[in-house]
RONUDO-926791 format. One record per residue: x negated, y negated, z negated of N, C-alpha, C in turn. Coordinates in Angstrom, 3 decimals, padded with zeros to 6 digits. Layout:
<sites>
{{X, Y, Z}, {X, Y, Z}, {X, Y, Z}}
...
</sites>
This chain:
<sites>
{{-011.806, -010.358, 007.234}, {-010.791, -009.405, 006.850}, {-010.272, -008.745, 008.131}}
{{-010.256, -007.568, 008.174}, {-009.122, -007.043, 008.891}, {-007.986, -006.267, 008.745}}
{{-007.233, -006.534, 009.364}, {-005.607, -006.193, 009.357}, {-005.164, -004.906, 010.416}}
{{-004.811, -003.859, 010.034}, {-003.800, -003.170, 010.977}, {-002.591, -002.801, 010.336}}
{{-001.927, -002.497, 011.209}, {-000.756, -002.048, 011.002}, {000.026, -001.064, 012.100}}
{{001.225, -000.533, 011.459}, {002.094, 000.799, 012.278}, {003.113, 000.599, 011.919}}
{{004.048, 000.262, 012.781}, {005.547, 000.911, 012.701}, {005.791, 002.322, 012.117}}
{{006.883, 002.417, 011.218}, {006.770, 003.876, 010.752}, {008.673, 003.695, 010.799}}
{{008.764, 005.142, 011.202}, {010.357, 005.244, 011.247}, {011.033, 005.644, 010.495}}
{{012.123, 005.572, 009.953}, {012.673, 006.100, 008.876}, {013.014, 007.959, 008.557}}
{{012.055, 008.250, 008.592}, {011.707, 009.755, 008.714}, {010.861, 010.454, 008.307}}
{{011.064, 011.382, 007.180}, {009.832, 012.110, 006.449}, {008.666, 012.498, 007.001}}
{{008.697, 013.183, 008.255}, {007.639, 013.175, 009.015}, {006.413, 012.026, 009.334}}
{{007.200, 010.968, 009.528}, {006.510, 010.131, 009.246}, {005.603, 009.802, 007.919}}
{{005.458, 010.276, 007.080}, {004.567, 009.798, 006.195}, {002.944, 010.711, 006.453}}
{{003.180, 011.791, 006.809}, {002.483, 012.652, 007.330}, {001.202, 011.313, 008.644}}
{{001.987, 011.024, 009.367}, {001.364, 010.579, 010.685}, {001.062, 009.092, 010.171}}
{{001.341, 008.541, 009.133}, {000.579, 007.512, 008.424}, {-000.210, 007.686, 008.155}}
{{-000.839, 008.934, 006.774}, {-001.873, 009.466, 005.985}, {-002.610, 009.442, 007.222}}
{{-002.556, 010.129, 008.275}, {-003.740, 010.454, 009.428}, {-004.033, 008.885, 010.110}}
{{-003.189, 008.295, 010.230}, {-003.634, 006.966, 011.143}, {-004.231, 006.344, 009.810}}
{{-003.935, 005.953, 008.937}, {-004.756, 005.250, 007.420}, {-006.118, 006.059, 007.372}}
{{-006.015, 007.266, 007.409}, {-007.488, 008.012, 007.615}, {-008.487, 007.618, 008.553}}
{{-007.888, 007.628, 009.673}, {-009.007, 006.907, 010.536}, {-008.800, 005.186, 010.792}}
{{-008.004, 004.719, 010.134}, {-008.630, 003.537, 010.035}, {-009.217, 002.951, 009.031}}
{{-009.385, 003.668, 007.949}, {-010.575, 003.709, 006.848}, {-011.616, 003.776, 007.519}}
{{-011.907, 005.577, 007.800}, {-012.988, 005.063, 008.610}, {-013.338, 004.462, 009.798}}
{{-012.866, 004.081, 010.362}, {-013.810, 003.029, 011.536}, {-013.915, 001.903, 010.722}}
{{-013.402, 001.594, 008.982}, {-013.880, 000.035, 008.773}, {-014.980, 000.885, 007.954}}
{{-015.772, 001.536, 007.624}, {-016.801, 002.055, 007.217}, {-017.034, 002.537, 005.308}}
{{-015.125, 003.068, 005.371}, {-015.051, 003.667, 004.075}, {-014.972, 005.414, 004.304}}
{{-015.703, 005.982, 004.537}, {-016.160, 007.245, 004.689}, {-014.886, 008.258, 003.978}}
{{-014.526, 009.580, 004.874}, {-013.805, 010.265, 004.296}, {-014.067, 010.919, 003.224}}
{{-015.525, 010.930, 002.497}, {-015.523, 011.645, 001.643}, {-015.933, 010.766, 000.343}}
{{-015.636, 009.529, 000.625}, {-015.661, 008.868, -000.584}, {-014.452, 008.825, -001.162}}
{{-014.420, 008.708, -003.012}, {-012.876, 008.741, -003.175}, {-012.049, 008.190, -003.448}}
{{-012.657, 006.697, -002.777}, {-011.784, 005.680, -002.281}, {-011.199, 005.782, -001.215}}
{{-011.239, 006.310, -000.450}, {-010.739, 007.017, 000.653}, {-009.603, 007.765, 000.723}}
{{-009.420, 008.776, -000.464}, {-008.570, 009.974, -001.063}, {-007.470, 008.658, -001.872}}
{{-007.962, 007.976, -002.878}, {-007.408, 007.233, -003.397}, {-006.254, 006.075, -002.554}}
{{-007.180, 005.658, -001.566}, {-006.495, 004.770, -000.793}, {-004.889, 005.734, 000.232}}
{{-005.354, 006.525, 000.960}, {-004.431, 007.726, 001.571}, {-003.211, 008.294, 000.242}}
{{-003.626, 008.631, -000.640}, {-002.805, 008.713, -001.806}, {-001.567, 007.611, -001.928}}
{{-002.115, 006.164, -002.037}, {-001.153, 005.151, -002.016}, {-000.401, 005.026, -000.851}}
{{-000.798, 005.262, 000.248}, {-000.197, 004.861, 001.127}, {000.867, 006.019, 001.723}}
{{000.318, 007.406, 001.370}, {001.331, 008.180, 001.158}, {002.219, 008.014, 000.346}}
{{002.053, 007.797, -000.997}, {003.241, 007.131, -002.001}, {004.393, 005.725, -001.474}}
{{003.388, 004.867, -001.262}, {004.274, 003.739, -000.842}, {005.291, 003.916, 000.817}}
{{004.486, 004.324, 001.569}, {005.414, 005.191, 002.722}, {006.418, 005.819, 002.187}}
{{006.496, 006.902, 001.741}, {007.247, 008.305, 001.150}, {008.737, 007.127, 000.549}}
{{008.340, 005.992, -000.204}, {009.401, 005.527, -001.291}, {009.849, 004.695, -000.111}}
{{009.633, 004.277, 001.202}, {010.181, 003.240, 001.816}, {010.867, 004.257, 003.084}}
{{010.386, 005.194, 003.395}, {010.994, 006.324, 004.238}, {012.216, 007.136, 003.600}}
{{012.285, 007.368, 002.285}, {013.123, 008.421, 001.669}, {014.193, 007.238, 000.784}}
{{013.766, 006.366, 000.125}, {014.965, 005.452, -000.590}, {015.380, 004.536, 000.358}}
{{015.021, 003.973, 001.315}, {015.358, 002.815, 002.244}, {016.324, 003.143, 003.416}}
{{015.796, 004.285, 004.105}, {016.521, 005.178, 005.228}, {016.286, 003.727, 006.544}}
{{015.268, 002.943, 006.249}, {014.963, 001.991, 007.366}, {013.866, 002.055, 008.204}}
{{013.452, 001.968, 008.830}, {011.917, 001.356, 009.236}, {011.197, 000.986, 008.390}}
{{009.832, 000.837, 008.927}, {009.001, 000.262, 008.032}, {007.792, 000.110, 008.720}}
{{007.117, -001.598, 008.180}, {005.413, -001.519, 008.614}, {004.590, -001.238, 007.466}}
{{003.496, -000.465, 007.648}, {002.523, 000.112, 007.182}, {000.956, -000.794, 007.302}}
{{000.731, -001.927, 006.216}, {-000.437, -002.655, 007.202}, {-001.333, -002.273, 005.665}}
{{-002.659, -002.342, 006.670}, {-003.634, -002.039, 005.811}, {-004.878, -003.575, 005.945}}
{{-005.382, -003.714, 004.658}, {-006.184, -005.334, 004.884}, {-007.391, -004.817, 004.383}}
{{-008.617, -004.381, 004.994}, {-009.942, -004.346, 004.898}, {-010.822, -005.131, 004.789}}
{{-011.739, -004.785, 004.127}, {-013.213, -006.178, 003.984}, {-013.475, -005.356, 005.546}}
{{-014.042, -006.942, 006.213}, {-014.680, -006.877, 006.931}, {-016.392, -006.031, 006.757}}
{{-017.205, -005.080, 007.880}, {-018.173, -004.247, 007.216}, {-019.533, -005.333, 008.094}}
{{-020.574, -005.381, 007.461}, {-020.933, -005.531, 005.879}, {-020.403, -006.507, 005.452}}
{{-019.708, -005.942, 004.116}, {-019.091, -007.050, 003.116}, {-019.815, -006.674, 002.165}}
{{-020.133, -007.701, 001.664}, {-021.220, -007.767, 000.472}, {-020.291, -009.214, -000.453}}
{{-019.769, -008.636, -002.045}, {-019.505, -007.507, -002.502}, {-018.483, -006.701, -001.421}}
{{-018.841, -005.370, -001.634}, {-017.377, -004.535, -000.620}, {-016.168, -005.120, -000.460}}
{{-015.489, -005.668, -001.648}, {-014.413, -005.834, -002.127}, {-013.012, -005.522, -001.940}}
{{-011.986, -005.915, -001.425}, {-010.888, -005.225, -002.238}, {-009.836, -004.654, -000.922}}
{{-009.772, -003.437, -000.619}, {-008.521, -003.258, 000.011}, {-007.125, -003.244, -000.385}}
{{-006.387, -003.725, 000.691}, {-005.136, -004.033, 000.247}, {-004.002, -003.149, 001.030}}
{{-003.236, -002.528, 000.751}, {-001.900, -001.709, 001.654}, {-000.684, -002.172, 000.942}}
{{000.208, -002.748, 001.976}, {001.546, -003.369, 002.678}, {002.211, -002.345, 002.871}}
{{003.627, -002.106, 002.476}, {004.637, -001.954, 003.119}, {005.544, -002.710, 003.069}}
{{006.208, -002.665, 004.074}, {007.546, -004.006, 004.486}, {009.014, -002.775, 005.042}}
{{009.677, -003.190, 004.155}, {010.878, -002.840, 005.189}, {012.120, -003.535, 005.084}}
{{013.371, -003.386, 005.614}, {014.150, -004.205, 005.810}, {015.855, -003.958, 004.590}}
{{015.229, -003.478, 003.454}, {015.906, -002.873, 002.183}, {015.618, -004.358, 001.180}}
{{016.868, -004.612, 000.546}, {016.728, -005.951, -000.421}, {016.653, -005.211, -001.878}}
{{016.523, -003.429, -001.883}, {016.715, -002.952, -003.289}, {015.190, -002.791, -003.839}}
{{015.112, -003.590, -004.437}, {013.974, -003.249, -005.358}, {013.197, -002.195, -005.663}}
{{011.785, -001.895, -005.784}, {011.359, -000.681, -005.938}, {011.460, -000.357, -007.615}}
{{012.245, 000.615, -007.915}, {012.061, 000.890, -009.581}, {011.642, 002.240, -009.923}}
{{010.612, 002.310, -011.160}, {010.111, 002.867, -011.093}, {010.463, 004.256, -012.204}}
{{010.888, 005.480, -011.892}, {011.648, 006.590, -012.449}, {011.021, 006.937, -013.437}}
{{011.765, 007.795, -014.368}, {010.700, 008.730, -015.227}, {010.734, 009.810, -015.223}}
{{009.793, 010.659, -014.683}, {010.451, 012.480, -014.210}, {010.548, 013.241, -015.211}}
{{011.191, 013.997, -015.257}, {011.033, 015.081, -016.707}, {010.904, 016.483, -015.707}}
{{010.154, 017.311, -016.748}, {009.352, 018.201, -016.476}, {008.929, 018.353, -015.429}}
{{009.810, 019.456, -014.303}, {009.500, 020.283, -013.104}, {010.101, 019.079, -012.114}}
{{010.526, 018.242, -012.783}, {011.153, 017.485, -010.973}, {010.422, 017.091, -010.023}}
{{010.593, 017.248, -009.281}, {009.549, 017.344, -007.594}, {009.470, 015.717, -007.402}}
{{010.342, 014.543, -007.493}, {010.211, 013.874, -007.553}, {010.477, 012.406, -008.783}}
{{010.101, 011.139, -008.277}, {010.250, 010.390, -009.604}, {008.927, 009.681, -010.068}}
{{007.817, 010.282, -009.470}, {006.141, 010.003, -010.023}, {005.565, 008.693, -009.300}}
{{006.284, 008.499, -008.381}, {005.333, 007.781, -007.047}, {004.858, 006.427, -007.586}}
{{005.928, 005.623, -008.554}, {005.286, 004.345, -008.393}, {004.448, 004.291, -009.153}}
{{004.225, 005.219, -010.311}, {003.614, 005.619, -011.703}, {002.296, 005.957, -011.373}}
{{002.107, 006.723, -010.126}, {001.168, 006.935, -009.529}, {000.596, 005.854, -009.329}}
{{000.698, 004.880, -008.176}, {000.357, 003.833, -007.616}, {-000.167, 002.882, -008.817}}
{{000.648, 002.892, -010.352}, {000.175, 002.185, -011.638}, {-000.736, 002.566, -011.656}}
{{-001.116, 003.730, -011.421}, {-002.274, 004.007, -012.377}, {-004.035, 004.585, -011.233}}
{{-003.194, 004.201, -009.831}, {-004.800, 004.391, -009.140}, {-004.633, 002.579, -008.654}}
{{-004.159, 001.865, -008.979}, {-003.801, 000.893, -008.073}, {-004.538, -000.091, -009.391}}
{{-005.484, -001.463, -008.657}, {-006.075, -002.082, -009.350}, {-004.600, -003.365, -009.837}}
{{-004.031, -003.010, -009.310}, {-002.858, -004.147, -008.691}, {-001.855, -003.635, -007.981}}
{{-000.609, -004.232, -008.487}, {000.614, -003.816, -007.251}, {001.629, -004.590, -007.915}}
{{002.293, -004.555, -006.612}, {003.717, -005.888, -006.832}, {004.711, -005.199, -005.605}}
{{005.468, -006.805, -005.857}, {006.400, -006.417, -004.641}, {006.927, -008.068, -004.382}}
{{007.580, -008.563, -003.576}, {008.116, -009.824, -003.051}, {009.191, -009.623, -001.934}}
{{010.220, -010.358, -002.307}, {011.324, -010.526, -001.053}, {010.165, -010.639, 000.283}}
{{011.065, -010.462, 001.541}, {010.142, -011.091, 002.786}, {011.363, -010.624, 003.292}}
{{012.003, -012.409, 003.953}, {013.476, -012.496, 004.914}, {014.254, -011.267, 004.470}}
{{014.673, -010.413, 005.429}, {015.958, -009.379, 004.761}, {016.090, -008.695, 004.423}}
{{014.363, -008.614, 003.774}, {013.790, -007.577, 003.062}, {013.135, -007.852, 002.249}}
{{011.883, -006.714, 001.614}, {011.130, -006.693, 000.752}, {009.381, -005.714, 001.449}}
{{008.561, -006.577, 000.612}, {007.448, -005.932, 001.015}, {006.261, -005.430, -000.663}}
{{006.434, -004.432, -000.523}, {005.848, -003.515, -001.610}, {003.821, -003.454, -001.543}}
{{003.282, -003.442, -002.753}, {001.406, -004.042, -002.007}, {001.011, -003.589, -003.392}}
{{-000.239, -003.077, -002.741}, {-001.029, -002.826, -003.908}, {-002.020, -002.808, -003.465}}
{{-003.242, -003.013, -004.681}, {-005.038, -003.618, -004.130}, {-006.006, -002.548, -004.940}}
{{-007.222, -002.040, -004.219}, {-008.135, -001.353, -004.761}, {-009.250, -002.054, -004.565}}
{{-009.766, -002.533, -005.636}, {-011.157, -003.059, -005.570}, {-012.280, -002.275, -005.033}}
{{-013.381, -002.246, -004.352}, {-013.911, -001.275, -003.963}, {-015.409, -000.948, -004.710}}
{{-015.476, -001.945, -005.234}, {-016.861, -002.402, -006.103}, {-016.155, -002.264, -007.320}}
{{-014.897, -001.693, -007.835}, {-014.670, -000.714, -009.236}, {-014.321, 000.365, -008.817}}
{{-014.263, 001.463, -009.706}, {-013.502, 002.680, -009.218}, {-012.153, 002.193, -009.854}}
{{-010.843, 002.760, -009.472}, {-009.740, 002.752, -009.721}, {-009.575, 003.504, -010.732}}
{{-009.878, 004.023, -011.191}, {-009.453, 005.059, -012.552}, {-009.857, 004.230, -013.737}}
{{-010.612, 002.828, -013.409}, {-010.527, 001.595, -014.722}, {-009.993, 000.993, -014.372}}
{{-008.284, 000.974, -013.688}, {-007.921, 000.169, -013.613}, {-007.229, -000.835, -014.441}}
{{-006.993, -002.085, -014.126}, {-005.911, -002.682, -014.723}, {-004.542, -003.471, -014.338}}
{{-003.843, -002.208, -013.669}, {-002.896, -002.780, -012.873}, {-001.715, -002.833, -013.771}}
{{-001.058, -003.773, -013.424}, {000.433, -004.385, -014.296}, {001.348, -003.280, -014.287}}
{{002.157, -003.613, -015.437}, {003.238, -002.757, -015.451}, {004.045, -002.742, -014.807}}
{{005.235, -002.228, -014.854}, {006.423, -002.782, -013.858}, {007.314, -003.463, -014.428}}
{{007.376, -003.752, -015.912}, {007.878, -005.140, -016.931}, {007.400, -005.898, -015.970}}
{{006.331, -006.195, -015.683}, {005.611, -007.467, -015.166}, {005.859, -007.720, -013.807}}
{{006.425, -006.526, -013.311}, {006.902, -006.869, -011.628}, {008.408, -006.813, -011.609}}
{{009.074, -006.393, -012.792}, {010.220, -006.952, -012.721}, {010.941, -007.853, -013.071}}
{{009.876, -008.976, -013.682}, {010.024, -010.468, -014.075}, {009.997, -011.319, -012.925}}
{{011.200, -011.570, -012.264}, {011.286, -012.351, -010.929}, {010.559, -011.815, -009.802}}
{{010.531, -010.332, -009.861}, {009.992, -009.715, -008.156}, {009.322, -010.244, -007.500}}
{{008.740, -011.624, -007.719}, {008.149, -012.561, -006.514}, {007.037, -011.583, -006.571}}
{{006.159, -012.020, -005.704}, {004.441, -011.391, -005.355}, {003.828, -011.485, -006.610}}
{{002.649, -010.887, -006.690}, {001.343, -010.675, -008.137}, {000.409, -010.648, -007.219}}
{{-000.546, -010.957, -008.140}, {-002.287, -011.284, -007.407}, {-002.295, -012.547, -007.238}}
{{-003.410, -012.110, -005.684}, {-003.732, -013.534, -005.423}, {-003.159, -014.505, -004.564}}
{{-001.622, -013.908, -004.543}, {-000.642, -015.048, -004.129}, {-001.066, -015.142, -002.395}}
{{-001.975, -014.478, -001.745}, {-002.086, -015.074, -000.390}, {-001.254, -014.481, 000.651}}
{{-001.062, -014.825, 001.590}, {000.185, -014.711, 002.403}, {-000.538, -013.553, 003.578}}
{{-000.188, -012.539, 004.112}, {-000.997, -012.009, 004.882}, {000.246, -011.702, 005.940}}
{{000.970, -013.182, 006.997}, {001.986, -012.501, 007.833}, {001.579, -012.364, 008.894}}
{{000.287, -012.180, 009.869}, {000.354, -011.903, 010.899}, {000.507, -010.973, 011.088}}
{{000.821, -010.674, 012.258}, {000.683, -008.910, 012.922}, {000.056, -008.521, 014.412}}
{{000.357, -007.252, 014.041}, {-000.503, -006.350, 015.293}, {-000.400, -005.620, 015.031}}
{{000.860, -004.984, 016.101}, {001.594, -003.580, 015.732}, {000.609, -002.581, 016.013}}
{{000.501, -001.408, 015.474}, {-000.489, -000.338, 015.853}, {-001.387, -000.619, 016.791}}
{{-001.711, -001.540, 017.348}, {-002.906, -001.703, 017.545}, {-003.946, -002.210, 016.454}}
{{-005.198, -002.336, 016.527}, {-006.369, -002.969, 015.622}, {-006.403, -004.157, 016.121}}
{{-006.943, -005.444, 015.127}, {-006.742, -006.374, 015.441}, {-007.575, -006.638, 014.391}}
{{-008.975, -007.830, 014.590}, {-009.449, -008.185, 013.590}, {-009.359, -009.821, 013.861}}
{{-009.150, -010.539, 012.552}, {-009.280, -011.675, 012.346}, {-009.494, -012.621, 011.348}}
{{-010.067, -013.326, 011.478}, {-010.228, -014.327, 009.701}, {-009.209, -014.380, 008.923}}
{{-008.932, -014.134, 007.990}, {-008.201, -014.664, 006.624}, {-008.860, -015.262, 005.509}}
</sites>
């Protein structure tokens, strides 16, 4: 598996300079920009940024968890955000023209998986794309189901190391 991650500041701009660093660290793990897992993956992580930059007004890390390449099956990427907000992510319902309100609805519905879990004086927000399905079959939980005790969903595994914007590969 490998792990990166970025400090991101509490600033709209910032979501911008995520999408581009998530871009190229897709590809150097050997998920090609023009696959649209690629588009899909940048999508989430623009979403999940955007809701931790604009509702939180905190910091935030941005970590991304890759199959190691060749992974045979591909299998599943994972994107982290952490920030230092104890408010829960909930998820809006937009009516008509409103510019915003869509994001987590989004993330339901390209996201094979997504949750959220306390972490110390905060909370860390995650969602998983299988890479060996397309996401548009997905079957990711509702948010009934993530708002039944907030703890984590999936596969429960703990992913706390770090390595701030730098790359860093290591076993998990």
């Amino acid at each position: 598996m490998l792990q990166v991650q970025i400090e991101v500041r509490p600033d709209p701009a910032e979501v911008g300079r995520a999408r581009r660093w998530a871009r190229s660290r897709l590809a150097g793990s050997g998920i090609g920009a023009d696959e649209p897992l690629a588009e899909t993956l940048v999508l989430l992580v623009s979403e999940l940024v955007t809701n931790a930059v604009v509702h939180t007004g905190c910091p935030a890390v941005l970590r991304l968890l890759l199959p190691c390449v060749p992974a045979t099956p591909p299998g599943t990427v994972r994107v982290e955000v952490a920030d230092s907000s104890t408010r829960a992510p909930r998820p809006r319902q937009a009516e008509g023209d409103e510019t915003n309100g869509r994001g987590l609805a989004l993330v339901d519905g390209l996201a094979d998986r997504w949750g959220w879990q306390h972490e110390g004086a905060g909370k860390r927000i995650w969602c998983e794309v299988d890479r060996c399905e397309p996401a548009a079959t997905s079957t990711a939980m509702s948010y009934e189901a993530t708002a039944r005790g907030g703890a984590g969903f999936g596969s429960g595994a703990s992913y706390d190391a770090a390595a701030y914007e730098g790359v860093q590969a290591e076993a998990v």
